[in-house]
OpenMM code with the backbone's topology and positions (N, CA, C; nanometers):
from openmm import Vec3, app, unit

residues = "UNK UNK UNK UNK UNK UNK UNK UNK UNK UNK UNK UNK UNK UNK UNK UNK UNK UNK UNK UNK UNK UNK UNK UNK UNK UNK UNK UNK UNK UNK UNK UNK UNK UNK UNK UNK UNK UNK UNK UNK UNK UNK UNK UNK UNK UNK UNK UNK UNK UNK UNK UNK UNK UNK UNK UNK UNK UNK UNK UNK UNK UNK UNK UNK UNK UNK UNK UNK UNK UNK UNK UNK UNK UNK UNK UNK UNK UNK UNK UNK UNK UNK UNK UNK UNK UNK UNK UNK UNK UNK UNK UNK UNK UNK UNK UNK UNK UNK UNK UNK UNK UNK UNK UNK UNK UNK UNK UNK UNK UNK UNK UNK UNK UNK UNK UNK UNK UNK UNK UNK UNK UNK UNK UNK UNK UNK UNK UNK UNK UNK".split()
positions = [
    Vec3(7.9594, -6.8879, -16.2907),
    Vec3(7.8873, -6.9666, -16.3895),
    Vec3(7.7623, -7.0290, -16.3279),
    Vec3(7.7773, -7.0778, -16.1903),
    Vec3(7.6793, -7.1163, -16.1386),
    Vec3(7.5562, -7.0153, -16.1411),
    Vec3(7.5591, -6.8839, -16.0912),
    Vec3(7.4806, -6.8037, -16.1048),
    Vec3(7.3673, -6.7662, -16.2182),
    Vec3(7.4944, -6.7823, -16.3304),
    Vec3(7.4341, -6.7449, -16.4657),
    Vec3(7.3426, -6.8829, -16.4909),
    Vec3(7.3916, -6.9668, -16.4900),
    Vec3(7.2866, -7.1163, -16.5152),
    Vec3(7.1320, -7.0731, -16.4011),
    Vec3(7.1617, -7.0439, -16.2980),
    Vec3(7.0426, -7.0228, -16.2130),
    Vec3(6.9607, -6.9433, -16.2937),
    Vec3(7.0310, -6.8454, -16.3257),
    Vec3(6.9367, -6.7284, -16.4031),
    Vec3(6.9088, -6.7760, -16.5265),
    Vec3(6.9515, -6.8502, -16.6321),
    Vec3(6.9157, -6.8928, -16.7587),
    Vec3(6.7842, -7.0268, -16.6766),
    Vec3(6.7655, -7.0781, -16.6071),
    Vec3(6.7055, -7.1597, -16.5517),
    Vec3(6.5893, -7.1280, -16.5076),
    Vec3(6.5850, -6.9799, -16.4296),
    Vec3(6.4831, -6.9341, -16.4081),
    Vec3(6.3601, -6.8353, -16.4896),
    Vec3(6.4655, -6.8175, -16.5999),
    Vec3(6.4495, -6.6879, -16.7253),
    Vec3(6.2830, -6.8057, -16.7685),
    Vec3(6.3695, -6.9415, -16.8150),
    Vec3(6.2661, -7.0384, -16.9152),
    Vec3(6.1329, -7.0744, -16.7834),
    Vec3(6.1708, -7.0990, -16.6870),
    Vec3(6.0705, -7.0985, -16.6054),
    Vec3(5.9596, -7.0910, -16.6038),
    Vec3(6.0199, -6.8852, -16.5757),
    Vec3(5.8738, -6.8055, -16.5944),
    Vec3(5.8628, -6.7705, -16.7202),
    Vec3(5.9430, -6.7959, -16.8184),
    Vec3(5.8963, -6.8001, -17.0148),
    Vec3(5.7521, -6.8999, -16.9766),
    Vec3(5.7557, -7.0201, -16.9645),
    Vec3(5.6656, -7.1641, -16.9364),
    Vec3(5.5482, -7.1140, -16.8628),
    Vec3(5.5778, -7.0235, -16.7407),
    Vec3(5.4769, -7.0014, -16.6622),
    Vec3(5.3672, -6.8817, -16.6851),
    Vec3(5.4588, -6.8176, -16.7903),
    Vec3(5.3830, -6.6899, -16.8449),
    Vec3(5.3038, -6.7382, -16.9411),
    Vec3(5.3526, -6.8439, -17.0224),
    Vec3(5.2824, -6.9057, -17.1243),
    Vec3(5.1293, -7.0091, -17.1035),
    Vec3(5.1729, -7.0287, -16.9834),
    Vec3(5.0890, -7.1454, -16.9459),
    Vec3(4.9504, -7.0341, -16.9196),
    Vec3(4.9829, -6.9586, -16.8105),
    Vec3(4.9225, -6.8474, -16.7307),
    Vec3(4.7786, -6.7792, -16.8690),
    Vec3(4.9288, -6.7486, -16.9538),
    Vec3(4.8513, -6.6952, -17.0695),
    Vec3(4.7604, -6.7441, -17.1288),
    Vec3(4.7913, -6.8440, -17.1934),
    Vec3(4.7350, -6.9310, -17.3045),
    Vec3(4.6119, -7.0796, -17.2653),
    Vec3(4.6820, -7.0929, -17.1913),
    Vec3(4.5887, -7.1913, -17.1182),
    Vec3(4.6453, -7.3262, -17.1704),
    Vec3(4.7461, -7.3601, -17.2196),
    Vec3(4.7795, -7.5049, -17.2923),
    Vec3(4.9083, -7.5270, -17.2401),
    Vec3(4.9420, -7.6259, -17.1960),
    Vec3(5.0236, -7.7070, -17.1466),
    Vec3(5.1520, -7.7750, -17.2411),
    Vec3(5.1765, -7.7153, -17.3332),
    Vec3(5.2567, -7.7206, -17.4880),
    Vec3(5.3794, -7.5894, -17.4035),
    Vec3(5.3207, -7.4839, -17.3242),
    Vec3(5.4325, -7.4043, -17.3375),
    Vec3(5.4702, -7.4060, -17.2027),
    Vec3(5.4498, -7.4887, -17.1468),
    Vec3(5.4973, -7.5565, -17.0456),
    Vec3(5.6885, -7.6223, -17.0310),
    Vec3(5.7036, -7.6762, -17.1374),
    Vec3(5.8334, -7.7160, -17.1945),
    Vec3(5.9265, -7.6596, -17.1365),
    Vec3(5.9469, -7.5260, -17.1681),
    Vec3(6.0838, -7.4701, -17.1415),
    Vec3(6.0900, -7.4327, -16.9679),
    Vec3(5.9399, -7.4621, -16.9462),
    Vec3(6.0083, -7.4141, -16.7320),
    Vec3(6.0462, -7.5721, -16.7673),
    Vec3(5.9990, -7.6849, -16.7808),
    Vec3(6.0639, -7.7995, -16.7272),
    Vec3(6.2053, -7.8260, -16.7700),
    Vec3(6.2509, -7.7658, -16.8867),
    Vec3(6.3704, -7.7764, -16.9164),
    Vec3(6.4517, -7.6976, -16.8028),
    Vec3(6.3879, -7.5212, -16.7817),
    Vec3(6.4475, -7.4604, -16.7119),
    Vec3(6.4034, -7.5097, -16.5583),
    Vec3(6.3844, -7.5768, -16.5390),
    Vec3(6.3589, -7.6130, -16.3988),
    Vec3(6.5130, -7.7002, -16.3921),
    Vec3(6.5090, -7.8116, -16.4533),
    Vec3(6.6495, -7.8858, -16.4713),
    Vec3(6.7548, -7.7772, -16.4367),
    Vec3(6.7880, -7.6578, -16.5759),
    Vec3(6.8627, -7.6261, -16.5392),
    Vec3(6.9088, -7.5425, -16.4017),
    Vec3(6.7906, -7.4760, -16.3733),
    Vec3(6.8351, -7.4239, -16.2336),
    Vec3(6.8650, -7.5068, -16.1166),
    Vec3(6.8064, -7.6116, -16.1406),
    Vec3(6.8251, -7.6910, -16.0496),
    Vec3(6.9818, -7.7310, -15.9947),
    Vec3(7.0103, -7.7604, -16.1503),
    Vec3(7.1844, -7.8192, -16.1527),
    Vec3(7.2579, -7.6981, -16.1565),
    Vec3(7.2262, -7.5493, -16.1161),
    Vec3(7.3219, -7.4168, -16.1331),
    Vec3(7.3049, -7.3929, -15.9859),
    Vec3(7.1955, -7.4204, -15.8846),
    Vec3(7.1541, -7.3935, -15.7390),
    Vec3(7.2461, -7.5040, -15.7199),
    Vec3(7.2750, -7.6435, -15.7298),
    Vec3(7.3674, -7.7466, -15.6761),
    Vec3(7.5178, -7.6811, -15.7321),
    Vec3(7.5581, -7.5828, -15.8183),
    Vec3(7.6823, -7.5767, -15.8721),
    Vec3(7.7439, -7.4784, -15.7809),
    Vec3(7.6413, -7.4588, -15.6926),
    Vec3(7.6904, -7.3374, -15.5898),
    Vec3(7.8058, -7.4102, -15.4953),
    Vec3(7.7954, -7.5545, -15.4990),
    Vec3(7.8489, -7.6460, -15.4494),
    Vec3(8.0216, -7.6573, -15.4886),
    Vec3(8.1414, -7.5850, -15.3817),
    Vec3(8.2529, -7.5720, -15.4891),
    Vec3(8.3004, -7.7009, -15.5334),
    Vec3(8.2752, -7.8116, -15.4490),
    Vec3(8.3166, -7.9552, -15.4992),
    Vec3(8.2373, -8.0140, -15.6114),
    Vec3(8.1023, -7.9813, -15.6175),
    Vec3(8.0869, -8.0633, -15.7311),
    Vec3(8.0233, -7.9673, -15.8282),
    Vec3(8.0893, -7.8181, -15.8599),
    Vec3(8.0712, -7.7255, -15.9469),
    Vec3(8.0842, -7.7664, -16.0584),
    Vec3(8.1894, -7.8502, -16.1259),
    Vec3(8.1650, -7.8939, -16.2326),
    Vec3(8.1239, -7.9730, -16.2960),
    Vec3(8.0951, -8.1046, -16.2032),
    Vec3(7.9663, -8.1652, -16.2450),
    Vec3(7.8391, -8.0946, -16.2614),
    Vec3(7.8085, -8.0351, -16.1953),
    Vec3(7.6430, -7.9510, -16.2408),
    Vec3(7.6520, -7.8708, -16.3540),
    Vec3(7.7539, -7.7842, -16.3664),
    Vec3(7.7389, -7.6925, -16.4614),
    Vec3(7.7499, -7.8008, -16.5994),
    Vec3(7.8790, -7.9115, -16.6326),
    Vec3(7.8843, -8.0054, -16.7125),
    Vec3(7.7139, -8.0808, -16.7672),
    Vec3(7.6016, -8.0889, -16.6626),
    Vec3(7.5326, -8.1652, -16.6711),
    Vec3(7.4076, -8.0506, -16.7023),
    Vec3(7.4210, -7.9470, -16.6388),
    Vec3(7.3512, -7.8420, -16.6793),
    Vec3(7.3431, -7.8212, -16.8244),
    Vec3(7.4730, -7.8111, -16.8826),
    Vec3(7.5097, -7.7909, -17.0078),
    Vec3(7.4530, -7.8835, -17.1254),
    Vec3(7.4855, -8.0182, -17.0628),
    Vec3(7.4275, -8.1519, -17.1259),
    Vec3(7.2661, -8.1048, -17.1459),
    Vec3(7.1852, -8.0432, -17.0551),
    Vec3(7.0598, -8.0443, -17.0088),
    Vec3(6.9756, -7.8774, -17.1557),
    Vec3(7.0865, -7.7812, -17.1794),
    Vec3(7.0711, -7.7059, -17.3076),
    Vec3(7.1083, -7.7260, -17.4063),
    Vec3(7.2307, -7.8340, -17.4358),
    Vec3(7.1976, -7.9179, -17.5462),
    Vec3(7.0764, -7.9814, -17.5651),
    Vec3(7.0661, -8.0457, -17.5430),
    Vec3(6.9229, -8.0851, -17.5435),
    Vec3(6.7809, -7.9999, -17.5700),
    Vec3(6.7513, -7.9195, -17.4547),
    Vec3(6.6826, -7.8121, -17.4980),
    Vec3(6.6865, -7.6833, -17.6240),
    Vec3(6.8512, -7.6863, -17.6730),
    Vec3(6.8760, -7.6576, -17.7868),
    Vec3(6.8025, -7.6998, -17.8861),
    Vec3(6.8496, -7.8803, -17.9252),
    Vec3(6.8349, -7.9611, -18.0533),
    Vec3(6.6910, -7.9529, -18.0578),
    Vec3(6.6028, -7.9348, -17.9476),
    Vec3(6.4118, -7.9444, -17.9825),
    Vec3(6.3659, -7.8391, -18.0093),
    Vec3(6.4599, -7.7199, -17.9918),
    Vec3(6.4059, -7.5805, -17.9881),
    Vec3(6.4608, -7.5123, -18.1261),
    Vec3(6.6163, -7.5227, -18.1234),
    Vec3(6.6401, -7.4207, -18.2632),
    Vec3(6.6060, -7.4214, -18.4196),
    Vec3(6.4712, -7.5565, -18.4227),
    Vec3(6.4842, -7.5721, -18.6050),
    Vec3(6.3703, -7.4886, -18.5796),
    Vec3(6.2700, -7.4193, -18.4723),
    Vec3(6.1888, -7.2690, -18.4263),
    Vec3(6.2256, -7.1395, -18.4980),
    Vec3(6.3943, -7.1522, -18.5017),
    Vec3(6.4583, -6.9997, -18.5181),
    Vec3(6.3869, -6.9439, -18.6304),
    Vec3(6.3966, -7.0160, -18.7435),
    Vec3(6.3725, -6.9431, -18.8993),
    Vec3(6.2135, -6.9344, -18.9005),
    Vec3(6.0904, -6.9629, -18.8095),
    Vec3(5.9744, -6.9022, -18.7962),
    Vec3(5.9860, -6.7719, -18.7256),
    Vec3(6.0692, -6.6945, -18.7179),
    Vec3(6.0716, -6.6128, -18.6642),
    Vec3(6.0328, -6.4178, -18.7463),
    Vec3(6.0692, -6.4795, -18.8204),
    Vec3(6.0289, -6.3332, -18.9112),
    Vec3(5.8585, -6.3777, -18.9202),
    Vec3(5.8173, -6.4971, -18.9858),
    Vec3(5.6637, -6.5432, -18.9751),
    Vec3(5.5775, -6.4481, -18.8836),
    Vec3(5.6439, -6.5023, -18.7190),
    Vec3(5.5645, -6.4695, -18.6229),
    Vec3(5.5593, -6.3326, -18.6056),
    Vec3(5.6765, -6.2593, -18.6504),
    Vec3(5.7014, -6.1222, -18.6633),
    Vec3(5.5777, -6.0624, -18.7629),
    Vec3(5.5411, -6.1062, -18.7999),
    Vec3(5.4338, -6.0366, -18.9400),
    Vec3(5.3555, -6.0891, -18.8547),
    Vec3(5.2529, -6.1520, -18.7949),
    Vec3(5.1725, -6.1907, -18.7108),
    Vec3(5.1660, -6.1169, -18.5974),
    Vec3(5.2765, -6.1094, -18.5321),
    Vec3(5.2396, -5.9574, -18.4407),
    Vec3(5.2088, -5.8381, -18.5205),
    Vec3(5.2816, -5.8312, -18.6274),
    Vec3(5.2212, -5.6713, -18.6722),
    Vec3(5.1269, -5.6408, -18.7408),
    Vec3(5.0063, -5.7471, -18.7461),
    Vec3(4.9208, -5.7574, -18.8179),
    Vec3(4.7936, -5.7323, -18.7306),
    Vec3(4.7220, -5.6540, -18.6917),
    Vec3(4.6291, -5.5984, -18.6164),
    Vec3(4.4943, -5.7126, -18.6180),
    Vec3(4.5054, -5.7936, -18.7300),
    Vec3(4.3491, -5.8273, -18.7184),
    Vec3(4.4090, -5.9728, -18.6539),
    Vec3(4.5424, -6.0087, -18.6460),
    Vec3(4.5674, -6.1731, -18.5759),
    Vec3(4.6185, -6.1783, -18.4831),
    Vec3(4.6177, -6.2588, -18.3497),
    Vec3(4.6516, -6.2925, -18.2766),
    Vec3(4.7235, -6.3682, -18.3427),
    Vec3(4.8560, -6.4006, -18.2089),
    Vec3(4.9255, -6.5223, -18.2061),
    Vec3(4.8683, -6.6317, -18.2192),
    Vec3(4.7497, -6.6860, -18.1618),
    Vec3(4.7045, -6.8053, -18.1362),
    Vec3(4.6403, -6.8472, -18.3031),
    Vec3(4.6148, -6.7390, -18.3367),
    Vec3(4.5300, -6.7076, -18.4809),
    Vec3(4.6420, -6.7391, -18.5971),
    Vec3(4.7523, -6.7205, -18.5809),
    Vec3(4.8213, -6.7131, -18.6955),
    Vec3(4.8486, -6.7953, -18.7880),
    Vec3(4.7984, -6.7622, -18.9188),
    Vec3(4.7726, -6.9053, -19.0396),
    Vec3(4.8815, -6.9429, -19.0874),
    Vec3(5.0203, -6.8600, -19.0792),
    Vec3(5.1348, -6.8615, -19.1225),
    Vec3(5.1933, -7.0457, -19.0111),
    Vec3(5.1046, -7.0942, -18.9546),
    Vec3(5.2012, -7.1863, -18.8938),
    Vec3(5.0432, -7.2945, -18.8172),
    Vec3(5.1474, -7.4233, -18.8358),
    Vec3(5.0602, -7.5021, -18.7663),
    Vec3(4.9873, -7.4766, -18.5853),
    Vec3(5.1370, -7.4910, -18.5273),
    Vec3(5.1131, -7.4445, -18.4015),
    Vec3(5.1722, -7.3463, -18.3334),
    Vec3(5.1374, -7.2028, -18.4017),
    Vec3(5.1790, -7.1152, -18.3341),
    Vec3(5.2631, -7.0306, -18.2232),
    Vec3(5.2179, -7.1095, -18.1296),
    Vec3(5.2251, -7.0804, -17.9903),
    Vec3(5.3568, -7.1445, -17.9628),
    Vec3(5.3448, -7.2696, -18.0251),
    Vec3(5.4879, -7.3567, -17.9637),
    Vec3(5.6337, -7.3188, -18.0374),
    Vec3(5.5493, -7.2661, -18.1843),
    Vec3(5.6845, -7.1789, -18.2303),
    Vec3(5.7435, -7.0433, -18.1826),
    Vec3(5.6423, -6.9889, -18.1397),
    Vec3(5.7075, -6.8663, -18.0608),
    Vec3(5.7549, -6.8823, -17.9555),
    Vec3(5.7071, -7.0198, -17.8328),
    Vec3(5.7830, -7.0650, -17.7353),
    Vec3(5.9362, -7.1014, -17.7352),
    Vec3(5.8947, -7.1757, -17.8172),
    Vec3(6.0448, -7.2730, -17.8844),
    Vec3(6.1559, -7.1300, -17.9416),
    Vec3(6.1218, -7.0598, -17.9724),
    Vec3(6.1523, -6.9414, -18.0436),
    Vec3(6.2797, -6.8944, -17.9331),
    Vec3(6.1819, -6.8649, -17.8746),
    Vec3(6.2494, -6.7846, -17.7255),
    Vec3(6.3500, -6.8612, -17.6385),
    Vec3(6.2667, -6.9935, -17.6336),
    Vec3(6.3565, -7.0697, -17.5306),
    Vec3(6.4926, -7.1000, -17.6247),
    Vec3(6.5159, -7.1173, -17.7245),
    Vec3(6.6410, -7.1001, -17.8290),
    Vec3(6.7255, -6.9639, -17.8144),
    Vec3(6.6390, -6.8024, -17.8026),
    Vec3(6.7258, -6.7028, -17.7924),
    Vec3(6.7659, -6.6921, -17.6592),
    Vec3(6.6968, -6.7828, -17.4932),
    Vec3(6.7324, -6.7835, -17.4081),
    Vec3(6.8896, -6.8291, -17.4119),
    Vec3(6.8744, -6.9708, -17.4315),
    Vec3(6.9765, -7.1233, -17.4525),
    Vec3(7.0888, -7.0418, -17.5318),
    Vec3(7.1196, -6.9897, -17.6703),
    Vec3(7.2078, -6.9679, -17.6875),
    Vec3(7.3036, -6.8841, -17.6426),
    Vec3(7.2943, -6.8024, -17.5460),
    Vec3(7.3796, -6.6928, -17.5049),
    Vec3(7.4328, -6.7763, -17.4003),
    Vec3(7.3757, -6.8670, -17.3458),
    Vec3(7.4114, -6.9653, -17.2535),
    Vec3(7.5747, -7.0414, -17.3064),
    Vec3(7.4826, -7.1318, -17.4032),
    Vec3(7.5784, -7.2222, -17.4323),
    Vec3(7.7054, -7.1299, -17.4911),
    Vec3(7.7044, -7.0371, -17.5730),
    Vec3(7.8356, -6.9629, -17.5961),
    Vec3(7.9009, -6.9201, -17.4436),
    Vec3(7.8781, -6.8412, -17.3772),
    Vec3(7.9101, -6.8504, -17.2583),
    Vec3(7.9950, -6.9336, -17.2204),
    Vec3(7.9197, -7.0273, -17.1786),
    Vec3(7.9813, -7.2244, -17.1222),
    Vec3(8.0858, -7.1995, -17.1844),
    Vec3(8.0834, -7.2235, -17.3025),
    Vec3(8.2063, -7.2758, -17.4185),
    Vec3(8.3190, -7.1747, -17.3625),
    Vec3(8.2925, -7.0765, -17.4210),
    Vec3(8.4247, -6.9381, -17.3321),
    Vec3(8.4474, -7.0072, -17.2548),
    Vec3(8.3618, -6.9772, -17.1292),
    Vec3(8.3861, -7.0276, -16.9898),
    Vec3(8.5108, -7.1597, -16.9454),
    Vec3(8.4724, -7.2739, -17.0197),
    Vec3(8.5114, -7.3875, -16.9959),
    Vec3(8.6945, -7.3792, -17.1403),
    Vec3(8.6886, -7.2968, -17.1892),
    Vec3(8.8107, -7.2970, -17.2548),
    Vec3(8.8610, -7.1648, -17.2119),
    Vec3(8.8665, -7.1100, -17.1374),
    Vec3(8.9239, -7.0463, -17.0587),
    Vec3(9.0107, -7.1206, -16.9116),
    Vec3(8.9195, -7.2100, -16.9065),
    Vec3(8.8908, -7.2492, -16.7590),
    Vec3(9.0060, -7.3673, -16.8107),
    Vec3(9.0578, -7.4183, -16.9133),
    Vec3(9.1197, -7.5120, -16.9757),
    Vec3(9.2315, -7.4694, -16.9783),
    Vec3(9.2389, -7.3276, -17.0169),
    Vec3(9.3489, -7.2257, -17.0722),
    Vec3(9.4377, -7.2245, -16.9297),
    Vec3(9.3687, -7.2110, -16.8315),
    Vec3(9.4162, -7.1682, -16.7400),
    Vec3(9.5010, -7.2737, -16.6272),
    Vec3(9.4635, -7.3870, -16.6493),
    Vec3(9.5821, -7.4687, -16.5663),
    Vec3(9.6801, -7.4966, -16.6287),
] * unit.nanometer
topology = app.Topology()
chain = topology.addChain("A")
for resn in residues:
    res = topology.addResidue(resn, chain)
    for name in ("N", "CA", "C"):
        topology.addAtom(name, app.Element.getBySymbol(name[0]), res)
């Protein structure tokens, strides 16, 4: 589990850093700092004594990044017609105030959830089992 948090941690990272790189605005910045947290607390979960505090706090740390990110999801067909529309850019797209942060937010939500289902298994398994 520790592993997988590293990697969901590092995924939003470079999501943030590609965005930043790209775009030039500091809005899609968000999800490395979220994913910075989380890798942070999945590199300490490597730790077998205090594995479940990190991953617990990790978890705490995509809730969170969840609740700011998933009311994003349902712009998602939007942005979909905006890519397939030859004459608009993303940055261009009239279908939405701020674009960019919805397609960020977008992603960092389809990152986060495979996560948190995961956890959940994970930790009721992990319940199941003593």
């Amino acid at each position: 589990m520790a592993r997988y948090t590293l990697i969901t941690g590092l995924l939003l990272v470079l999501l943030g850093l590609y965005g930043y790189f790209s775009y030039n605005t500091i809005t899609v910045l968000i999800p490395a700092f979220i994913g910075t947290l989380i890798a942070f607390f999945g590199f300490m979960a490597f730790n077998e004594k205090r594995k479940r505090l990190f991953i617990h706090i990790a978890i705490v740390v995509v809730v969170v990044g969840l609740s700011a990110s998933a009311k994003s999801l349902p712009s998602i067909p939007g942005l979909i017609d905006c890519f397939n529309n030859p004459a608009l850019d993303i940055v261009s797209c009239p279908k939405f105030q701020r674009p960019l942060a919805e397609l960020f937010k977008s992603i960092m939500s389809l990152v986060l959830i495979p996560y948190m289902l995961v956890s959940i298994t994970f930790f009721i398994k992990s319940r199941l089992s003593r």
